[in-house]
N, C-alpha and C positions, 0 to 999 in steps of 0.2 A: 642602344647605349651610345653609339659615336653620335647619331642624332642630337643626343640629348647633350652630347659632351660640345658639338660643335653648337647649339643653339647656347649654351652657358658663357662658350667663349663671344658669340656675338652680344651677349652683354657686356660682359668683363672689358672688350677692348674698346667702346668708346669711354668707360669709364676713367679707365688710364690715359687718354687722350685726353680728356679732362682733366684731371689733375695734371698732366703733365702741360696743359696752357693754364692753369692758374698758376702755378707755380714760377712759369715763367713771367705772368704778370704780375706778380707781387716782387719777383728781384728784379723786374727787370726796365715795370711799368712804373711800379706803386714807388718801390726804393731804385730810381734808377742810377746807372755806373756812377757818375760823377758824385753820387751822395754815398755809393759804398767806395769810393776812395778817398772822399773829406773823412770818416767815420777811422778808416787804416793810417791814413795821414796824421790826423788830428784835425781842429777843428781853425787852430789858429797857425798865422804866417804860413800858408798854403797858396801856394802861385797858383796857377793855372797852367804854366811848365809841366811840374810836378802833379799832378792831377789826372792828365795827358798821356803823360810817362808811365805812370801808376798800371792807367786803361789801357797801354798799346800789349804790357810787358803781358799783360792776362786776356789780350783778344778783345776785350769793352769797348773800344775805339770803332768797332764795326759798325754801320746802321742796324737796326734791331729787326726786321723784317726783309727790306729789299735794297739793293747796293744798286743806287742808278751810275755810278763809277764804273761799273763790271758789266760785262756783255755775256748774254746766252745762261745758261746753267748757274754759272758763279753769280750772275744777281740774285741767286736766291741763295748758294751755297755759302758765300762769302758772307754771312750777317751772323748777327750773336742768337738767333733763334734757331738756325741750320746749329751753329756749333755745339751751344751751349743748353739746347733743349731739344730739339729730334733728334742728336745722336744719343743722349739717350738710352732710346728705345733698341740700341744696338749694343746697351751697357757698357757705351765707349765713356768714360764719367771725367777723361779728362785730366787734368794736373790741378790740385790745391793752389788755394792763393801765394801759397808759400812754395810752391814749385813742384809739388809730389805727386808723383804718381795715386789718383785716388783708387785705381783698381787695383793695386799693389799694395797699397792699404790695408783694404777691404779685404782680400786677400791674405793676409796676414792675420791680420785682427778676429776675423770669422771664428778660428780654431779657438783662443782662450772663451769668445763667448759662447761655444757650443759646450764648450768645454763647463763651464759652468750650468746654463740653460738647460743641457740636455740629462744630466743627473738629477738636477733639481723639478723637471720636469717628469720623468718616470716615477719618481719616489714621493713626489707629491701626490700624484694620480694615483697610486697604489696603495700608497695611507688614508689619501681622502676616501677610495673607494671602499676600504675595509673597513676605516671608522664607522663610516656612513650607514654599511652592512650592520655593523653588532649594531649598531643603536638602534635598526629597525626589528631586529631581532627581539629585542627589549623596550618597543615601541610601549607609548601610553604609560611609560614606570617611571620610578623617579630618579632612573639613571638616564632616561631619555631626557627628562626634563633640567638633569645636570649637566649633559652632555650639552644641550644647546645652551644654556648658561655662559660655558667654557667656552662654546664655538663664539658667541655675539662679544665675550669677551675679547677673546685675541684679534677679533675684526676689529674692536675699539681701538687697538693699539695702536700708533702708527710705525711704520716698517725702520724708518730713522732709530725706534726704540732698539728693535729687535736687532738691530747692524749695532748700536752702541753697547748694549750689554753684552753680547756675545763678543766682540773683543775688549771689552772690560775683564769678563771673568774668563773666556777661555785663551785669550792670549796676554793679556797685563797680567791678571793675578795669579794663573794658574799654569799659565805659561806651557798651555797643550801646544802653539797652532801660532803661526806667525799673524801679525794684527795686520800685515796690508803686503802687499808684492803680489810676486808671479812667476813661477819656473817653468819652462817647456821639461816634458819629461818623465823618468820615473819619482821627481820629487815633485809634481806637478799638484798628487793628492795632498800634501799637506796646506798649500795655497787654498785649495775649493774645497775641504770639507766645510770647514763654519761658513764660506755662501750658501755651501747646499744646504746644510741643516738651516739656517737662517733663511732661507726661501722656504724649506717645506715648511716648517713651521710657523711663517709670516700666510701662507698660503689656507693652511686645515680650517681656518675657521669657515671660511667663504666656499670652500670647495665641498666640505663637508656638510654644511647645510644644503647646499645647491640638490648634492648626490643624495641625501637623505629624504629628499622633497619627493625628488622624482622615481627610488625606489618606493615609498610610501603610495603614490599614486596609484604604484603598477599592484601593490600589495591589497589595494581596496578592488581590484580588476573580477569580476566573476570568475574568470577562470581560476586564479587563485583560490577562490574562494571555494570553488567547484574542487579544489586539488586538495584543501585543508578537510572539505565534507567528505573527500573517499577514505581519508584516514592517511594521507599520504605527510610524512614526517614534515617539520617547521625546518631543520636544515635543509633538505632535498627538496621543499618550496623556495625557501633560500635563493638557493642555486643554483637547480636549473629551469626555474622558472622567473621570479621576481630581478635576478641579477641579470640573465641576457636582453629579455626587453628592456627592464631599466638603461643597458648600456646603448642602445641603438641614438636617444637624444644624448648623452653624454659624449659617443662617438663624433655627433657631429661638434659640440663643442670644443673636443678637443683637439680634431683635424684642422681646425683654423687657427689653433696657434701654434702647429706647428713651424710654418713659414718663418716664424717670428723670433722662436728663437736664435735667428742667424740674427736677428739685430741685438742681442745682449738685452740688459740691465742697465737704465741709466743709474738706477740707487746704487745696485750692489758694484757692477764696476768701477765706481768713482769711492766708493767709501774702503775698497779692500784693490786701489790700485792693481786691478784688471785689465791688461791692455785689450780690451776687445770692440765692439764697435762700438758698445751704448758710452763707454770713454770716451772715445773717438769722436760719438756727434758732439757730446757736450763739449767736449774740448774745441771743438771746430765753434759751437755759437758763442761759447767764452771770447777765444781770439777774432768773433766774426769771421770766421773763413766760409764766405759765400758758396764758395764752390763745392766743399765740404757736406753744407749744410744743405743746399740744392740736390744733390745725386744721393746725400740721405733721404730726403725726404724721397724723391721717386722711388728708389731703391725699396724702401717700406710699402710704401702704395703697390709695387709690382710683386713682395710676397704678400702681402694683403689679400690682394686677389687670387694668387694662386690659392691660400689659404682658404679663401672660399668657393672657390673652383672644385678642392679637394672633399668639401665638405659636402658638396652637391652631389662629387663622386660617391662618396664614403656613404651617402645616405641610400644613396639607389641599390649597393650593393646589401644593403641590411631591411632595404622594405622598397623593392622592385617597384610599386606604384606610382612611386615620386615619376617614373622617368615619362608616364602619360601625363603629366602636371605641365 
């Protein structure tokens, strides 16, 4: 097992090395400093003072790889590629362009999107899994063939729908549930019930096809079939035979999004004024905050990969075979 765990992270870690040099050459090569400070500036009556000043006050003034200025260690530490992309990897992320602490940020912000993500995440997986169940139950009828009707429906919809009618009617007309804010707290539920019902529900169509497919599979399996010939009941085929293998692919899909909901929601945080991170990045590429937007983006790439690390785990522990692979 640590074999396998240490052979996974020898992929994982050039791949974050990767992204983490593209990344620096897209802000740093492609859009270099002097164009992300024309862009904060504006684009007219811009000195070169000004420009200078912009770069020294945020560390851009540095050379980008090697200070032939600097002698020993500091020709390499002293550049905007030590500061502003190997650290990093020590999730040291820095101060925003506007002066902020981004780990303190982050920091901050994590809670309201867990705080949404992580309800809307349970009770999605829990409705998608039991829809998905009765509809196999009632496979080949014409409640199965309603049921995906409904499912390819709500996938039609787009999510912008589901966030405008739900505060239409649950906080304009009917005045259950405030339309947008955020409380720390014991008043906190009345802020994220309509994200959470509007996530699961934006969710069932997609989720519940997916789980439907893949209990159906296991439902066509011999053994099944071998468990229906001895006389053994359709619920107790059900459940403890068609549900735990079905879960074994489903497990791995959903251990890799775990990681993820530490990044939030760009839709739902921005439309129900959520300060949490998916706010946070868009709010950062709205005012272009480089900085912001850089250590998001790594930031994601490094649960990304844990997210898949986990699922490599999660798999071995439910069909041992993976780990000779």
């Amino acid at each position: 097992m640590l074999a396998y765990i240490i052979r996974r992270l020898g992929y994982a870690i050039p791949i974050l090395i990767g992204v983490n040099l593209l990344t620096f050459a897209l802000f740093f090569v492609v859009n270099t400093p002097d164009q992300m400070a024309q862009v904060q500036l504006g684009d007219k009556h811009i000195t070169p003072e000004a420009v200078q000043e912009w770069k020294a006050q945020r560390g851009y003034d540095k050379p980008l790889l090697f200070n032939p200025d600097k002698s020993g260690l500091s020709s390499v530490t002293d550049t905007i590629f030590y500061e502003k992309s190997l650290r990093l990897f020590a999730l040291d992320f820095g101060k925003s362009d506007a002066g902020r602490s981004i780990a303190a940020d982050i920091e901050q912000r994590m809670w309201p999107s867990l705080a949404v993500a992580l309800p809307t995440f349970v009770i999605g997986i829990s409705v998608n899994i039991a829809f998905a169940l009765f509809i196999v139950m009632f496979r080949a009828s014409i409640f199965d063939t309603s049921a995906m009707i409904l499912c390819v429906a709500l996938m039609s919809i787009s999510g912008v729908f589901y966030v405008i009618a739900g505060q239409f009617f649950f906080a304009k007309e009917w005045n259950l549930v405030p339309i947008s804010g955020y409380l720390s707290g014991a008043d906190a539920w009345r802020f994220l019930i309509l994200p959470v019902i509007i996530g699961v529900i934006s969710g069932i169509g997609g989720g519940t096809r997916l789980y439907r497919t893949l209990f159906l599979e296991e439902a066509n399996k011999d053994y099944v079939r071998t468990a229906r010939a001895k006389g053994v009941p359709e619920l107790t085929v059900l459940f403890r035979h068609i549900l735990p293998n079905g879960l074994i692919p489903i497990l791995t899909s959903v251990v890799v999004v775990i990681p993820s909901l530490f990044m939030g929601s760009l839709l739902v945080e921005s439309f129900f004024g959520i300060p949490g991170l998916g706010s946070y990045t868009l709010d950062a590429i709205q005012s272009q905050d480089f900085a912001i937007v850089r250590s998001m983006v790594f930031l994601g790439s490094v649960l990304y990969i844990i997210g898949l690390l986990l699922t490599d785990i999660s798999y071995t522990l439910v069909d041992p075979r993976v780990r000779l692979s």
